[in-house]
C-alpha positions in Angstrom: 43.7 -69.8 -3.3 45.1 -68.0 -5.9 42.4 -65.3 -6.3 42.8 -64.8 -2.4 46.7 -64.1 -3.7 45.8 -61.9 -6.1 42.9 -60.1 -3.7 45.8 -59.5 -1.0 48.2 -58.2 -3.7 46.1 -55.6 -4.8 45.4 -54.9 -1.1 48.9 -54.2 -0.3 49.1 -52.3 -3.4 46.6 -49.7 -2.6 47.4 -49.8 0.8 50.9 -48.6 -0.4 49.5 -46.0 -3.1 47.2 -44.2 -0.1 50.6 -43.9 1.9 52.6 -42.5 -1.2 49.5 -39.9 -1.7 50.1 -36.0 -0.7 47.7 -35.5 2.6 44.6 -33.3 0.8 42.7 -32.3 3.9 43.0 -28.9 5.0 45.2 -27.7 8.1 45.3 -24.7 10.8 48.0 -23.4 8.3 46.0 -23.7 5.1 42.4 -23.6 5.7 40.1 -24.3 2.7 37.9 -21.5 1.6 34.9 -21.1 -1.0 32.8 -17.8 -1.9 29.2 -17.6 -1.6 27.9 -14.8 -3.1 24.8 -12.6 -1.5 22.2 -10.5 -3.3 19.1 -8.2 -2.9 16.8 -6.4 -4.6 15.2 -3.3 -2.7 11.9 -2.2 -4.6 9.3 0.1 -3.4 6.4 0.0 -1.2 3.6 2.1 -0.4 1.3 0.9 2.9 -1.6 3.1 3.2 -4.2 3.3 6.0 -8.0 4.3 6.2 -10.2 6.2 8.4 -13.9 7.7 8.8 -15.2 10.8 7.0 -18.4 12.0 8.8 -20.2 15.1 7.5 -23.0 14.3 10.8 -26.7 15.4 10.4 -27.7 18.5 8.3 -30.8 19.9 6.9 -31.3 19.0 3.3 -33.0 22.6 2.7 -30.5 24.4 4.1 -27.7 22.8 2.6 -29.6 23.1 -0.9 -29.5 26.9 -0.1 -25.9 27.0 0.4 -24.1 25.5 -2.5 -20.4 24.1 -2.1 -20.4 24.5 1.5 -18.5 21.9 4.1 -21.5 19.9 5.7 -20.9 19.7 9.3 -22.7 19.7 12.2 -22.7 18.9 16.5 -18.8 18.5 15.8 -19.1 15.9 13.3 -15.4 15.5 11.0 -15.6 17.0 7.2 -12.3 15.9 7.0 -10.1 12.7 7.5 -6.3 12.0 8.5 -4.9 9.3 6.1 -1.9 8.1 7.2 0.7 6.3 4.5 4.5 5.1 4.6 6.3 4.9 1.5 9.7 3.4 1.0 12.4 6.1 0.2 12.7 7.6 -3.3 9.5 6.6 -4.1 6.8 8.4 -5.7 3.7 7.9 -4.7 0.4 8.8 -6.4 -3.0 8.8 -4.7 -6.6 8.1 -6.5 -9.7 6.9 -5.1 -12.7 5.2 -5.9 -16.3 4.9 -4.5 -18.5 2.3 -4.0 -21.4 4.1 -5.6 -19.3 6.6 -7.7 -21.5 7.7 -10.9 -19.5 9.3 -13.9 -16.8 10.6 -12.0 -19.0 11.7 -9.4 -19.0 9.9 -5.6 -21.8 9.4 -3.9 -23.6 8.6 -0.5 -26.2 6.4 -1.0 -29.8 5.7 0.9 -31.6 2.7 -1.1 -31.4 4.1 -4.6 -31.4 7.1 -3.8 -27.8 9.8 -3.7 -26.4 12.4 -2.3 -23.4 13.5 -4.4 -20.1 14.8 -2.5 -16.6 15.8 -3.4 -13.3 15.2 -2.0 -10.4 17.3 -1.8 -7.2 16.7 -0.8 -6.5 20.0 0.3 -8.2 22.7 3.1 -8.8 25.3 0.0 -10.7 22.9 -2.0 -8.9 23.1 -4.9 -7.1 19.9 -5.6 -10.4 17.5 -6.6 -9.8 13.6 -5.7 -12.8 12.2 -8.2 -12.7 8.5 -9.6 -11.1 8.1 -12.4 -10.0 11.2 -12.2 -6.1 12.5 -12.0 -4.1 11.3 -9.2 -2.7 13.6 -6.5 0.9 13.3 -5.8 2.1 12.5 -2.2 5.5 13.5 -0.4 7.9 11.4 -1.9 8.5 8.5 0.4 11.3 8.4 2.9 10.6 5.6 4.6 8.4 7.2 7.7 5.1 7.5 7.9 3.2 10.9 6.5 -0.1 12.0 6.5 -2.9 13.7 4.0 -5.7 15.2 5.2 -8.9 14.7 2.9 -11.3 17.0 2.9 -15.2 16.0 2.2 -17.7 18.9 0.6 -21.3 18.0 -0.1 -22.7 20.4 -2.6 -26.2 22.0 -3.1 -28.2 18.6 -2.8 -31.7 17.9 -4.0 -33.8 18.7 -1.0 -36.0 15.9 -2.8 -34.4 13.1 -1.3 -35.7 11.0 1.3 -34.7 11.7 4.9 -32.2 9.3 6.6 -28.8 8.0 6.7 -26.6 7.8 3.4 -23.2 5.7 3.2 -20.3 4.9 0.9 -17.1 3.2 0.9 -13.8 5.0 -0.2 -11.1 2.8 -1.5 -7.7 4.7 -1.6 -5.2 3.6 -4.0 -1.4 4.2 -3.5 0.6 3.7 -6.9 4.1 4.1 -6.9 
């Protein structure tokens, strides 16, 4: 019995030391309140898109007799909308690469054998895109979408070279 006196003692005791306690829970008047803090880090982004250069069918001869000249023919495209978006303030730089590219030099290929073209990112041929060559600088990005035409020369070719169809593949790099 006597520890069940001692038990309901300290009952009542803490039973009266909860009552004597200020109420700590908060109220309409004084809500509680904490702080979160919120961050972000914006960086830059480049998306860039790809598309189809097409020079069509031309005669190896004639095309051998008139160095430098766009190869086009029945409509075909010697040039090529590239579409890119870049976030704002950036500055983007374009290069490329080719599939088959030989010492700076891109080419088309038919089994081993090439046809050699040039790229330009401008309608006067005057700013070269080669591999590993210099990058070409882009609009500076504001966030909307912007476009660069390429523009696709073959020069005098070998009139050597077997007939048919010849192929790369570009790949367009976007640094920023």
């Amino acid at each position: 019995m006597h520890i069940f006196k001692n038990s309901a003692a300290l009952a009542a005791a803490v039973a009266v030391g909860f009552a004597a306690a200020p109420a700590i829970a908060a109220d309409a008047a004084n809500p509680a309140t904490a702080t979160v803090d919120v961050s972000a880090t914006l960086t830059a982004a480049c998306f860039v898109g790809g598309g189809s250069l097409a020079f069509g069918s031309f005669n190896s001869i004639t095309q051998g007799n008139t160095a430098g000249t766009v190869a086009s023919s029945g409509g075909a495209s010697n040039s090529v909308d590239i579409d890119y978006t870049c976030s704002t303030g950036a500055s983007p730089q374009l290069t490329v690469a080719g599939l088959h590219d030989a010492s700076g030099q891109l080419n088309m290929v038919n089994g081993s054998a090439k046809l050699p073209y040039n790229l330009y990112a401008d309608a006067g041929l005057t700013t070269a895109l080669t591999p590993g060559g210099d990058a070409v600088a882009l609009a500076t990005g504001d966030g909307t979408n912007k476009t660069i035409t390429l523009y696709g020369v073959v020069p005098a070719s070998d009139p050597t070279l077997p007939l048919g169809a010849y192929g790369d593949t570009l790949t367009l790099s976007v640094a920023y």
